[in-house]
C-alpha positions in Angstrom: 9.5 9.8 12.9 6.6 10.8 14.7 2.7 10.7 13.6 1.4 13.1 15.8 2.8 15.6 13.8 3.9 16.0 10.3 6.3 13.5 8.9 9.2 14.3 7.1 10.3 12.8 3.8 13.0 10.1 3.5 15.3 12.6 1.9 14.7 14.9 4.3 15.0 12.4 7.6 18.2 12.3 9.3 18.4 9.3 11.3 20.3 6.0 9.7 19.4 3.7 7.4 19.4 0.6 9.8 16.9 3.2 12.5 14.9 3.5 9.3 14.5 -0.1 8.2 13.7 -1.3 11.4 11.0 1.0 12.5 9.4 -0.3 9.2 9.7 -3.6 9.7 8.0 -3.1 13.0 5.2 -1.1 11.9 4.9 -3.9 9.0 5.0 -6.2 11.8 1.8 -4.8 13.7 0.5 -4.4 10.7 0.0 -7.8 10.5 -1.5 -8.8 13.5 -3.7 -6.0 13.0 -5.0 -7.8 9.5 -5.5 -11.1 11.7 -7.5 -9.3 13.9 -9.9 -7.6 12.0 -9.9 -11.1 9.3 -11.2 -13.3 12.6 -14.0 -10.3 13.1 -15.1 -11.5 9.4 -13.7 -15.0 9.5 -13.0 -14.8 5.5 -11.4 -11.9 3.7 -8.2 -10.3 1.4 -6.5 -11.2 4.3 -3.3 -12.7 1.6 -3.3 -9.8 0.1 -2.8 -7.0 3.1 -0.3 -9.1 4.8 1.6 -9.4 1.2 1.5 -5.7 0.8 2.1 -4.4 4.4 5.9 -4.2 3.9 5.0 -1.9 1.4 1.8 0.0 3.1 4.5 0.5 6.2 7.2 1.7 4.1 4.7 4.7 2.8 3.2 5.7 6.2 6.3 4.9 8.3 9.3 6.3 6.0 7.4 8.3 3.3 4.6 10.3 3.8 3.7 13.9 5.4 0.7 13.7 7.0 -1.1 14.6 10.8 -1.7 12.3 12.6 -4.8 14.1 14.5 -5.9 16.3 11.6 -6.1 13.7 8.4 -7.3 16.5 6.3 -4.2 18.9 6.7 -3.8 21.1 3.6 0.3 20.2 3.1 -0.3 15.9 3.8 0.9 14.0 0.7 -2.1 11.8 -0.2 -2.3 7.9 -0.7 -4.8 7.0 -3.0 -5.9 3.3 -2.3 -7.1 2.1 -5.8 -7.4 -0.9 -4.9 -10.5 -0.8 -2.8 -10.8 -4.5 -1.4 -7.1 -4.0 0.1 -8.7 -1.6 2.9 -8.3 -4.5 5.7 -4.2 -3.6 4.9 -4.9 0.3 4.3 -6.9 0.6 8.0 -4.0 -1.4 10.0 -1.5 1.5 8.7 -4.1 4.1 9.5 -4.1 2.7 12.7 -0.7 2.1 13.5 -0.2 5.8 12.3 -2.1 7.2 14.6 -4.7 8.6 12.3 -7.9 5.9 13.4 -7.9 4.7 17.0 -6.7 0.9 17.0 -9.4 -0.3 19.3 -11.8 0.3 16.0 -10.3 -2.1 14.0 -12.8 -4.4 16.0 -15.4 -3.0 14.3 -13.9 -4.0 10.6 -16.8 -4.8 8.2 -19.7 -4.6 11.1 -23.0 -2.5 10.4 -22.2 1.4 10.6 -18.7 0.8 11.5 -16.0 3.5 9.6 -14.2 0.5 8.5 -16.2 -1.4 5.7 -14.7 -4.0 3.9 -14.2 -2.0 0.9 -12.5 0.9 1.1 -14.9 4.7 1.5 -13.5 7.7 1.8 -16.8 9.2 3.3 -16.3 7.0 6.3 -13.1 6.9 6.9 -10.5 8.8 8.1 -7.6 8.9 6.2 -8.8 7.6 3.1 -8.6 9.9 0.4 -10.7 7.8 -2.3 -13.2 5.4 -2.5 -12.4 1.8 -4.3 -14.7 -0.3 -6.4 -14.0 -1.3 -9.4 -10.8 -1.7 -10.7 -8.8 1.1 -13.0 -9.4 4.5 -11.5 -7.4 5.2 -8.7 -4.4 6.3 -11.1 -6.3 8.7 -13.4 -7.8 10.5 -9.9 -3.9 10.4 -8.6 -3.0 12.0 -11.7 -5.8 14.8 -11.6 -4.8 15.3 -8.0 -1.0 15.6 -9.0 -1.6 18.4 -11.6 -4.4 20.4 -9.3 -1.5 20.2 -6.2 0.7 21.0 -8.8 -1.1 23.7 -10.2 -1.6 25.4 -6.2 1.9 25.1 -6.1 1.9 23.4 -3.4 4.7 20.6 -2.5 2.3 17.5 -1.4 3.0 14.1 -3.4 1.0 11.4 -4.3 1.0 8.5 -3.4 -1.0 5.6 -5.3 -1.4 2.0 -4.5 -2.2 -0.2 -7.7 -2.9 -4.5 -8.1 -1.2 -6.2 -10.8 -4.6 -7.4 -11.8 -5.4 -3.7 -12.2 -3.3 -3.7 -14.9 -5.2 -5.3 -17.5 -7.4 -1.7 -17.3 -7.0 0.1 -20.2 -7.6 3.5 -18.0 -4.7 2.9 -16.4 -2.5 2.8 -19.1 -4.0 6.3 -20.5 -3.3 7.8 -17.1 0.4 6.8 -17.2 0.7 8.4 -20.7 -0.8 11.5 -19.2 1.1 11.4 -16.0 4.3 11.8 -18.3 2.8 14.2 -20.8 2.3 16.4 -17.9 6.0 15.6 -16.1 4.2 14.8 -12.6 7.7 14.0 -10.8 5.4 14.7 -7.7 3.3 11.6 -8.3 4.8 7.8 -7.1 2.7 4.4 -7.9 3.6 1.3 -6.4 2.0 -2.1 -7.9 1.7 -5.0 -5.2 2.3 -7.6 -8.2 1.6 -11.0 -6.5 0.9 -12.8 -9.4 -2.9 -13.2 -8.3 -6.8 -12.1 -9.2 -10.2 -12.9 -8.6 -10.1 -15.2 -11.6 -6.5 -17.2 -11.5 -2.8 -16.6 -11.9 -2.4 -13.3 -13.3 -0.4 -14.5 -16.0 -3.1 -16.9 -17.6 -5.6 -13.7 -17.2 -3.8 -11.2 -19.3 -0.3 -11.3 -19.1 1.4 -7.8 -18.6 4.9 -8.7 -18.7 7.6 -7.2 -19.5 6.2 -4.9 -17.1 8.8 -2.5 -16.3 9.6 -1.8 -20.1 5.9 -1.0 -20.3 6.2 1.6 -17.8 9.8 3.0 -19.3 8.3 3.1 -22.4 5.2 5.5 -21.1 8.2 7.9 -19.6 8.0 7.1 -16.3 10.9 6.9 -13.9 10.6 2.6 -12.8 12.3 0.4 -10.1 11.6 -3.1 -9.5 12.2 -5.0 -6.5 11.2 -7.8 -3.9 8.0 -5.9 -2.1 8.7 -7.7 1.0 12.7 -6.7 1.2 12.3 -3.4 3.2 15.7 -2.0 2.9 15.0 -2.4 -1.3 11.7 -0.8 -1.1 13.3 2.3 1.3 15.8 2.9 -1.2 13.3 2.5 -4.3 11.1 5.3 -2.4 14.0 7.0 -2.0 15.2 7.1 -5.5 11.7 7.9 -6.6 11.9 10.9 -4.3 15.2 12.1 -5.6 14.1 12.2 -9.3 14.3 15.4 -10.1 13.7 15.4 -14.0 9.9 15.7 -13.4 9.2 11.7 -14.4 6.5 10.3 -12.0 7.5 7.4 -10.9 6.8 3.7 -10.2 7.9 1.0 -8.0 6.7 -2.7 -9.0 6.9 -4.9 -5.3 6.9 -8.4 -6.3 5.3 -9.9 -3.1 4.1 -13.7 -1.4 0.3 -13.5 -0.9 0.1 -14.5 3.0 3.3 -13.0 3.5 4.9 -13.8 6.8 2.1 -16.1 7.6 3.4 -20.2 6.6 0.0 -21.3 6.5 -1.4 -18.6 4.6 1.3 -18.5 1.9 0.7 -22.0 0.4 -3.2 -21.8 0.6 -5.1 -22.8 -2.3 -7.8 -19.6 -3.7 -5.9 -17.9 -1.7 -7.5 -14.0 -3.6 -10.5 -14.0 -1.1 -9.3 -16.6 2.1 -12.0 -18.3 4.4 -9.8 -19.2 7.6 -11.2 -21.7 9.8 -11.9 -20.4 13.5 -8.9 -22.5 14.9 -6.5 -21.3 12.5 -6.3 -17.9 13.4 -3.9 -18.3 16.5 -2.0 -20.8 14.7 -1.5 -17.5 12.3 -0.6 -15.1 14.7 1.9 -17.6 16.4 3.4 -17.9 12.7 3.8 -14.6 12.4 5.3 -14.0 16.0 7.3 -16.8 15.6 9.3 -15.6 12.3 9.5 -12.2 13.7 11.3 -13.4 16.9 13.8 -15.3 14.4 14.7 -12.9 12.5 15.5 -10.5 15.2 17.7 -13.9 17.1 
């Protein structure tokens, strides 16, 4: 697929499921490195978190979604609402392996008047269709957005991107009732649910399990799978893009904080990560090194 241009959908694309997978676990891959980066500018950061999720932010912005590369704005782009505000480091290393910020400025993440702050703005940056803050509102604004594309008649999705932590929001739960009140099969969520938050194991916070008989319950179309097994999120996105009974839909990625990382994945407080200045190359060789192995 290209970026300079609009992308197609999944359903829509016509080369093979193994061309597919592969360009997303590459664009996942950079991903990555692009998170190191722009953590060592900061030393400390969600750096666990962004290289949990970027099997998932790649299979969006690599598989998924319409958009223009050089014209973010574009009337017809399906939008991905970021709810999750502290995940930007992940969100601008798929902007900028899409094309749509210039990579070079990830070297300005989280510096003064930089277009890249550490939480997410959607008066700064390019790409980003909401601010994030507080927790619990990036679902009611996708579902508001849903209806109003709806209502143009226009054939743009939405895309949201939600924390497992953000799930013990009450808001949350009324937009899903209202997502399915409405029938917005042109709305997809995903949940990045790695078991963590700012204040433990998720679990011991407020447990939201069973999860996926939540969602069923609320009406919505649901798929569960490993969110760092690309060819099961592809066909998830897929199947949430074939549903054709006007559900919205939801896709609930059980991921590894750190992912792809061996010394990030077993660290301790591991929400908000201070990396010492001699670990970082250690990470990036980790990350190389596991990429070059399962290629072998």
């Amino acid at each position: 697929m290209t970026t300079t241009t609009a992308t197609t959908t999944a359903a829509e694309d016509t080369t093979s499921d193994a061309s597919r997978i592969a360009n997303v676990e590459q664009f996942a891959y950079r991903m990555r490195h692009n998170v190191l980066d722009m953590g060592e500018e900061q030393g400390q950061g969600y750096v666990g978190q962004a290289l949990g999720a970027a099997d998932i932010f790649a299979t969006v912005y690599a598989d998924q979604l319409r958009y223009r590369a050089d014209d973010p704005a574009w009337e017809g782009r399906d939008r991905f609402l970021l709810s999750t505000g502290h995940y930007a480091i992940g969100h601008y290393a798929a902007l900028a392996e899409a094309g749509i910020i210039p990579r070079s400025e990830l070297e300005t993440y989280g510096s003064d008047d930089s277009r890249l702050p550490m939480s997410a703005m959607s008066t700064y940056t390019p790409g980003m269709e909401i601010s994030g803050g507080s927790l619990g509102h990036g679902l009611t604004i996708a579902v508001g957005m849903a209806l109003g594309l709806r209502h143009q008649h226009s054939t743009a999705r939405v895309f949201n991107f939600l924390s497992d932590g953000e799930l013990d929001e009450g808001s949350t739960w009324e937009a899903a009732m209202g997502a399915h009140h409405h029938q917005l099969g042109n709305l997809t969520a995903m949940v990045d649910i790695n078991a963590l938050q700012a204040d433990g194991a998720t679990s011991t916070v407020l447990s939201t399990e069973p999860v996926h008989d939540k969602w069923a319950a609320c009406g919505w179309h649901v798929e569960r799978v490993d969110g760092n097994d690309v060819t099961a999120l592809v066909r998830a996105f897929d199947s949430a893009a074939a549903e054709s009974d006007g559900k919205p839909s939801i896709i609930l990625c059980d991921t590894r904080v750190g992912k792809g990382v061996p010394l990030l994945e077993t660290r301790e407080k591991a929400h908000f990560m201070r990396i010492d200045e001699h670990e970082w190359q250690i990470c990036r060789d980790q990350l190389t090194a596991g990429f070059d192995h399962k290629d072998a």
